[in-house]
C-alpha positions in Angstrom: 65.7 73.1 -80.4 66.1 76.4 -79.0 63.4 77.9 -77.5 61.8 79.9 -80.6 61.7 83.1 -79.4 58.8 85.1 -80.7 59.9 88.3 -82.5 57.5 91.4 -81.2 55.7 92.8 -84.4 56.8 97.0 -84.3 53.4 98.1 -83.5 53.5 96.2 -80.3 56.7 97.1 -79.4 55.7 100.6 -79.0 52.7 100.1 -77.1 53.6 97.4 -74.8 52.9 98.3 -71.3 54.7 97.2 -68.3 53.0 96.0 -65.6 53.0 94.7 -61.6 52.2 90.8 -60.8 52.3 90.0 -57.2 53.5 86.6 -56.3 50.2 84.2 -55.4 51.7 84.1 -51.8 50.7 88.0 -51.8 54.3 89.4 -51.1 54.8 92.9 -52.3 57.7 91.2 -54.7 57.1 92.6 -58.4 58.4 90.2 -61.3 59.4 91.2 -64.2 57.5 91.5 -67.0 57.9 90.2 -70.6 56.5 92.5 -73.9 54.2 90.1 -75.5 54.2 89.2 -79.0 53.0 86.8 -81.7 55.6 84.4 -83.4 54.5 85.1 -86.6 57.6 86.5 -89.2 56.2 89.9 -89.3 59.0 92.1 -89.3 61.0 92.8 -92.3 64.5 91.6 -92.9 66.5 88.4 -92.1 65.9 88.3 -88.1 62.3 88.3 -89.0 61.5 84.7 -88.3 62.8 82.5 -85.9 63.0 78.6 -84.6 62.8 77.0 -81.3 64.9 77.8 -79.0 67.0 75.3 -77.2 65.4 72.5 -79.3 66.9 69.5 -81.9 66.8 69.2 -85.4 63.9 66.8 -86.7 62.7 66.0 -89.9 59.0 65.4 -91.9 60.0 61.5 -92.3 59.6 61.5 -88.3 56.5 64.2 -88.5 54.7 63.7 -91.5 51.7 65.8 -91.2 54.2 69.1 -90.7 54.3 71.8 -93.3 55.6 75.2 -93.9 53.4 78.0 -94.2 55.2 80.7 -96.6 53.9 84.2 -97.7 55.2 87.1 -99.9 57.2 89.2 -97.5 57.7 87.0 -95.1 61.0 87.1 -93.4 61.9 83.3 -92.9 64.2 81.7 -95.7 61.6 81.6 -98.8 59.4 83.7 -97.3 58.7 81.2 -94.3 56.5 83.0 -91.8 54.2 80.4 -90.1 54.1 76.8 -89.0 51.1 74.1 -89.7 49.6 70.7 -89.5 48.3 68.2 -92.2 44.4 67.5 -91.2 43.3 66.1 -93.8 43.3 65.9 -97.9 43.1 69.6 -98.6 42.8 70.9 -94.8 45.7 72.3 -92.8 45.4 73.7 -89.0 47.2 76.8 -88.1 46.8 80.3 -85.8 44.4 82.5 -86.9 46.8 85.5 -86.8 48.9 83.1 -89.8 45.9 84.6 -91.6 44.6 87.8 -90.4 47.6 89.6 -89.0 50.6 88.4 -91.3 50.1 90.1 -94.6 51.2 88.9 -97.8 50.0 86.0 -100.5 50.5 82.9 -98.9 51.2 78.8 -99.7 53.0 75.9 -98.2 56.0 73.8 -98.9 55.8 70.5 -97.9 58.6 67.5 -97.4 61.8 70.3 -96.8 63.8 69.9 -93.2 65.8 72.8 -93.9 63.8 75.9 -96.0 67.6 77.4 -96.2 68.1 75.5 -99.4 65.3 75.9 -102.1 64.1 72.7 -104.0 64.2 70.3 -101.3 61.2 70.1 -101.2 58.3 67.4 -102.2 55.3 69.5 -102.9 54.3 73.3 -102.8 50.5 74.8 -103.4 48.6 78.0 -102.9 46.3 78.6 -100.6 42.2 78.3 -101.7 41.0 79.2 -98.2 40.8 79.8 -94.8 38.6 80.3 -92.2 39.4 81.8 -88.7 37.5 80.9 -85.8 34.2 83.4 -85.4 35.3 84.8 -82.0 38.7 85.6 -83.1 38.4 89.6 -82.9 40.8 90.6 -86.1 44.0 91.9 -86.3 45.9 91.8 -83.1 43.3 89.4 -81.9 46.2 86.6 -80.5 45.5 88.8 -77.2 42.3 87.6 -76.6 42.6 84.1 -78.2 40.0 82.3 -80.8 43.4 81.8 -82.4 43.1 79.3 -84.8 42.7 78.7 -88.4 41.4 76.1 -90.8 42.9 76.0 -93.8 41.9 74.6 -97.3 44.5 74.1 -99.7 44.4 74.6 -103.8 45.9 70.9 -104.4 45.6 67.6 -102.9 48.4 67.1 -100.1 50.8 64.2 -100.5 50.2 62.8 -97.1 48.2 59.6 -96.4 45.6 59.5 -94.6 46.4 57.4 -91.6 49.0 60.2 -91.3 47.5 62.9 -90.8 47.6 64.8 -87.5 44.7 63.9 -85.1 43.0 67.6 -83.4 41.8 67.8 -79.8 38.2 68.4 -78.8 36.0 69.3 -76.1 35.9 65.8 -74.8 40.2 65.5 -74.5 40.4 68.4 -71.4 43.0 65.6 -69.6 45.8 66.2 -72.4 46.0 69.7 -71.4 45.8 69.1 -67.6 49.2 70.6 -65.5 52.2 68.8 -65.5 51.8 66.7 -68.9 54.5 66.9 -71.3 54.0 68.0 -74.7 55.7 68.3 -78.1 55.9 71.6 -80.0 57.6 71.7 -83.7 57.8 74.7 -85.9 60.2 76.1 -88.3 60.7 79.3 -86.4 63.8 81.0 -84.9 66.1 79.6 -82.6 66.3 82.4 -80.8 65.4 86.3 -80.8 67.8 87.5 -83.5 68.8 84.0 -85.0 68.6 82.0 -87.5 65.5 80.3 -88.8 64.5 77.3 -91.6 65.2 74.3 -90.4 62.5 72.1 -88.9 62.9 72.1 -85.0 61.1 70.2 -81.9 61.4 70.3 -78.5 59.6 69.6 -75.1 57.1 71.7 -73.1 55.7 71.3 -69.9 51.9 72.2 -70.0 51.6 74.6 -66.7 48.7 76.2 -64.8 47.7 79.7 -66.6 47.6 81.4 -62.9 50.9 80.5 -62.8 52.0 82.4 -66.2 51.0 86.1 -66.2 54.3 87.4 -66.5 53.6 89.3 -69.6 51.8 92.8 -70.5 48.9 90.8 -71.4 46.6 88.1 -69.7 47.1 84.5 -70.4 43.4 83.2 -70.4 43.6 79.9 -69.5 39.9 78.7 -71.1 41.1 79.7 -74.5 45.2 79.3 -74.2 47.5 76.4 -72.9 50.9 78.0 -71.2 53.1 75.5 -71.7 57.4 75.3 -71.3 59.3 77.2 -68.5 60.0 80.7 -67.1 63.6 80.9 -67.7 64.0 80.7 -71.5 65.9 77.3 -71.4 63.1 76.1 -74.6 60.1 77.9 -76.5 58.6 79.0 -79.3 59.3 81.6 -81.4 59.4 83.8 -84.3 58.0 81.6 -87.1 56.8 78.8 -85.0 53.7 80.6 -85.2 50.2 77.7 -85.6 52.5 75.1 -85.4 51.4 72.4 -83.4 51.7 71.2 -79.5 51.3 67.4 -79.2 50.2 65.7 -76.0 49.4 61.8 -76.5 49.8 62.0 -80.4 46.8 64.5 -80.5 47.4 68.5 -81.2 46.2 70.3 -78.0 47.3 73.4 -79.2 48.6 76.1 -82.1 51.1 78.0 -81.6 50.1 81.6 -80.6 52.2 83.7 -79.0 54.6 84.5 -76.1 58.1 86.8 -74.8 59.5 88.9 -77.6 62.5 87.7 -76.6 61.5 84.2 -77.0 62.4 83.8 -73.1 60.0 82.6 -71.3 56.1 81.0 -71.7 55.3 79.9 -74.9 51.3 80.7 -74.7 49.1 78.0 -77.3 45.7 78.4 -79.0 43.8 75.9 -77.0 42.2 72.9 -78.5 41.0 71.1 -75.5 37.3 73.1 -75.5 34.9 74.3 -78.1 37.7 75.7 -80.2 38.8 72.4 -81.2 35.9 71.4 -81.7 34.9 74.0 -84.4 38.7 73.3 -86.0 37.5 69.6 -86.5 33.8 70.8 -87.8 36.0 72.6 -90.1 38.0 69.9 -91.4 35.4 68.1 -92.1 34.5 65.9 -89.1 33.5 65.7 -85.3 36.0 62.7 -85.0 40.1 62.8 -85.8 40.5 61.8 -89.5 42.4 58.4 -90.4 43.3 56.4 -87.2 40.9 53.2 -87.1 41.9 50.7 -84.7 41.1 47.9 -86.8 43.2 46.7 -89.9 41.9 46.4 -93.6 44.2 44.4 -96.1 42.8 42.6 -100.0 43.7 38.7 -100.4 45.2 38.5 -103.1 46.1 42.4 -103.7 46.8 42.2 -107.5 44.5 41.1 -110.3 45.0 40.9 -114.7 41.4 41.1 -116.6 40.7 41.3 -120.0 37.9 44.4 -120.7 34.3 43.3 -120.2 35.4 40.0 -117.8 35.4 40.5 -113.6 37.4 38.9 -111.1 37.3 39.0 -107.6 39.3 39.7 -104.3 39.1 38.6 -100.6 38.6 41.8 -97.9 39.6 41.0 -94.6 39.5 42.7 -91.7 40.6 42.2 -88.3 39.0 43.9 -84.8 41.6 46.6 -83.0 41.8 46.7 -78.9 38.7 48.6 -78.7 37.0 45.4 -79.9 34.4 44.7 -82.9 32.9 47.5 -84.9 30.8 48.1 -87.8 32.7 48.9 -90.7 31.2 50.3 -94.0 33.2 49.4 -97.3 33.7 51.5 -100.3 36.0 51.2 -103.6 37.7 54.3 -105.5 40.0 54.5 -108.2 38.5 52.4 -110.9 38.6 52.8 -114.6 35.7 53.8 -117.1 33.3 52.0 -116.5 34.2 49.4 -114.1 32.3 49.0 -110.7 32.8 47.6 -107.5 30.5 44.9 -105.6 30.7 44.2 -101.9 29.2 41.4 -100.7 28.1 42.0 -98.2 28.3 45.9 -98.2 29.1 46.2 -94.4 31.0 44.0 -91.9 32.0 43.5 -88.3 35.9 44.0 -87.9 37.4 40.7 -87.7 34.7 39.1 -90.6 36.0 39.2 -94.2 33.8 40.6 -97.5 34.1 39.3 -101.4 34.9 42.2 -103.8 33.5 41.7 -107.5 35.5 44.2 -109.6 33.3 44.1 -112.9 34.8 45.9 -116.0 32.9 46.8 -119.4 34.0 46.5 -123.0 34.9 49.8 -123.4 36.9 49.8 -120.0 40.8 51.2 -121.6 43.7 48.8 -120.9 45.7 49.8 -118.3 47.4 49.4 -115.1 44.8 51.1 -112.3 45.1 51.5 -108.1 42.0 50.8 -106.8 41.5 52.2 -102.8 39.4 50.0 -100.9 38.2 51.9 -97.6 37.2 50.5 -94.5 35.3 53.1 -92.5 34.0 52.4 -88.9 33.1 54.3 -85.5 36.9 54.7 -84.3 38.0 56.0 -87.8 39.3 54.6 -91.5 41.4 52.4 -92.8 42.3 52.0 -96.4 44.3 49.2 -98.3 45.0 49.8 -102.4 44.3 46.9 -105.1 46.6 46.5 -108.4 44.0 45.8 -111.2 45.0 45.1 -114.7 43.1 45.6 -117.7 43.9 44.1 -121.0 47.8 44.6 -121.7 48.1 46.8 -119.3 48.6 49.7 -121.3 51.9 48.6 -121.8 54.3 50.1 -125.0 56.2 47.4 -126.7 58.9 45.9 -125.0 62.5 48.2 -124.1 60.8 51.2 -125.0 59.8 54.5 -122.7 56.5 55.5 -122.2 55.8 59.0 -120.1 52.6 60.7 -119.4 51.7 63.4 -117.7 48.4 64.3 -115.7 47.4 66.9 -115.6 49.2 68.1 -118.5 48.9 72.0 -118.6 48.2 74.2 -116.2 47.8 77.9 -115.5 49.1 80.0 -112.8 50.3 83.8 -112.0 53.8 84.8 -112.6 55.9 82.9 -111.0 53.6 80.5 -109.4 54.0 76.8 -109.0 52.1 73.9 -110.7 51.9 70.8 -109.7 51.7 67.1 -111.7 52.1 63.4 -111.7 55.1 61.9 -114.3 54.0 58.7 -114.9 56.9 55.9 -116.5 55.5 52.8 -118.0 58.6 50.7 -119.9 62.1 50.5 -119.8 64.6 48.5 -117.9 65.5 49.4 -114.0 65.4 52.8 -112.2 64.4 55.4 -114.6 65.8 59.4 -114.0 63.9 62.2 -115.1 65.4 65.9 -116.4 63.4 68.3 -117.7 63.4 72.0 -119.4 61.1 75.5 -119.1 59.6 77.0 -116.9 61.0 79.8 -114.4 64.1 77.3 -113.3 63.1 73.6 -114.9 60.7 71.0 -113.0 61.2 69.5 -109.8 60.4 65.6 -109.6 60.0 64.1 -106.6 61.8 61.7 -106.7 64.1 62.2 -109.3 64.9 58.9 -109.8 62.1 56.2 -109.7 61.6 52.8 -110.1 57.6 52.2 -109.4 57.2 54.1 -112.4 56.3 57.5 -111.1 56.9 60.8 -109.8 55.1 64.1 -108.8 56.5 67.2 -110.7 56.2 70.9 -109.3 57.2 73.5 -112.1 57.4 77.6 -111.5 56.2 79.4 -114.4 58.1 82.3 -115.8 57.4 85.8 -114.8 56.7 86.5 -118.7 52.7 86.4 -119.8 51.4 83.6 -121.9 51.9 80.1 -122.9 55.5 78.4 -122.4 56.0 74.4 -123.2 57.8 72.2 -120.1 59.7 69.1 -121.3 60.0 66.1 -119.5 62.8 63.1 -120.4 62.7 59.9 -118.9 66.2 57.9 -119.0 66.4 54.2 -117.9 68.8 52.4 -116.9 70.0 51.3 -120.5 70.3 54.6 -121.8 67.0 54.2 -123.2 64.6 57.7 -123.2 60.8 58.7 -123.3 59.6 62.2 -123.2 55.9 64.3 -122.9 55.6 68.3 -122.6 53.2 69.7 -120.2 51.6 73.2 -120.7 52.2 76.1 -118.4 50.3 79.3 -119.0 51.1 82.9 -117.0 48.1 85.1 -117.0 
């Protein structure tokens, strides 16, 4: 990608100040300096955000934990101001200064490569919450450092689990020694006055902090990583803002700031120190989320039970290189008023564990996922069980069946809902259309043939209650339709 060259807010601009550095050999040789400035989309207009410079075009299939932070008034395509990473079911790591210093009401757009061309995406919510690290002194505070943000989302994010991105901590100081190389991905501008949208990556080299005060500000190197080069070949920039820098697999860093003109250092939040180790207090853990080195799979991984019968399923498990652990089992996803018996409760990887799944008489028919969770000392591993209750739920044979869940929501004008279309019926793929809202659902995907889809629907800028109709068409000709509820307060 090209180096993303951070865009200088106005305010800094004017009260940059240029100053001297002497060369560590202690010649009388001055360098020059670079204005400082935080990558963040804060200026108005359509050279407001940017994308790395110098880099390549990538995509969310390859980096699945990366999302797009938006806000009103931003000025990246949709509003695109800001960079993140996927942490964990309703947590997202960015730069503090996402939150403080960029103004506007924010959300995030996941599954899109290219923001350039609206409805690409998978999946969009609003923000809940956030919280900024405590030492992180406010607006304008990216000069000190403390920047980095925790982020807690309104809606669950469709990214697994053993996908989400793993966050350095105190203990990981050897990912950010000199000379490693590192990954850096954002959104952001390709270069000072270009173009911006499309998700970028490119390659850093992590360098000593001494090394990198060529700007009006110091780079401290307890609290910031200076990573990439001195002669604007690749770095960050406008828009690539919290976006994260990957040594190893592991984010070491977020992005921060750097050269207005997106030519030189690209300075990161550091991760590698007590900092990271708040982030993953905040995210709900002193350990990455997901990765267990073990494996977790159900023998056999279906089941059919009438209501008020059990039946039983095989969980094995196998030890990872780090060798055998403890590993604590528990079941979600079952339906009223089934349960779920382990015996015995807890195992050593490579034993195996017999799961009762006991339904009552009043448990509905239906087809259920049930999430079986493995969790030990070097993470959590999950594998998902088909059970089948009664008929299954099942309409009569040809015809279309769609639910929705939820199946109303209410939001501000113009704000997005989301929902899961569920198909049950019908012969082959099955497409989905719908009506109302601002523009007409989304479904993602369109076209399914497990039967369902999640839905994101705008509502209308008008106040009050407006109807959403979803049609399902198989492969027949053969349709099914629900309405979902969308009020505008």
């Amino acid at each position: 990608m090209r180096k993303r060259q951070l865009a200088a807010a106005v305010t800094l601009a004017m009260a940059a100040v240029t100053v001297a550095i002497t060369t560590s050999a202690g010649a009388a040789q001055t360098e020059r300096i670079s204005i400082a400035a935080n990558p963040t989309a804060d200026l108005p207009g359509p050279d407001a955000s940017a994308q790395i410079v110098n880099g390549t075009k990538t995509t969310v299939k390859e980096h699945p934990f990366i999302i797009a932070g938006m806000r009103v008034g931003g000025g990246g395509p949709q509003g695109q101001s800001c960079t993140a990473s996927v942490v964990g079911k309703r947590k997202i790591i960015t730069a503090a200064h996402c939150m403080i210093d960029a103004v506007g009401d924010k959300s995030y757009i996941y599954g899109d490569d290219d923001l350039n061309t609206p409805g690409d995406e998978t999946f969009r919510t609003k923000l809940a919450s956030f919280k900024t690290h405590p030492n992180y002194s406010g607006n304008g505070g990216w000069k000190t450092g403390y920047d980095v943000a925790v982020v807690t989302t309104a809606d669950d994010l469709p990214v697994p689990e053993a996908q989400w991105a793993k966050v350095a901590g105190s203990g990981d100081t050897a990912l950010t020694a000199p000379g490693k190389s590192a990954l850096s991905l954002g959104y952001g501008k390709t270069s000072s006055s270009g173009g911006s949208g499309e998700l970028r990556k490119t390659t850093l080299p992590i360098n000593d902090p001494s090394g990198c005060n060529v700007f009006d500000i110091k780079v401290n190197g307890d609290l910031m990583v200076c990573s990439g080069f001195n002669d604007g070949r690749t770095a960050n920039c406008s828009g690539d803002s919290g976006g994260p820098l990957i040594v190893d697999g592991v984010i070491v860093g977020v992005s921060s700031w750097g050269s207005s003109k997106c030519d030189r250092y690209s300075i990161f939040g550091r991760l590698t120190n007590a900092m990271g180790d708040w982030a993953r207090g905040e995210i709900g853990g002193t350990t990455p989320p997901g990765d267990g080195t073990f494996s977790v799979a159900l023998s056999p991984a279906t089941g059919k039970v009438d209501a008020g019968k059990y039946l039983s399923t095989s969980v094995t498990t196998k030890a990872g290189d780090q060798g055998a652990e403890k590993l604590d089992l528990s079941a979600s996803g079952l339906p009223t008023g089934a349960t779920a018996t382990f015996q015995p409760a807890s195992v050593n990887s490579g034993d195996v564990a017999k799961l009762t799944l006991q339904t009552a008489a009043t448990t509905p028919s239906g087809t259920y996922k049930v999430t079986v969770t493995a969790k030990g000392t070097s993470g959590s591993k999950a594998a998902e069980y088909t059970l089948t209750v009664g008929d299954g739920g099942q309409p009569p044979t040809g015809s279309l069946k769609v639910t929705v869940a939820p199946n109303a929501a209410t939001v501000g004008p113009g704000g997005y809902a989301n929902a899961t279309v569920t198909i049950t019926g019908g012969t082959g793929a099955v497409k989905l259309t719908g009506t109302g809202g601002l523009s007409g659902p989304m479904f993602s995907p369109a076209t399914t043939s497990n039967g369902t889809s999640r839905m994101t629907v705008a509502g209308p800028y008008q106040r009050g209650t407006h109807k959403v109709t979803i049609t399902a068409t198989d492969s027949t000709g053969k349709t099914g339709s629900a309405e979902y509820t969308i009020t505008v307060r």
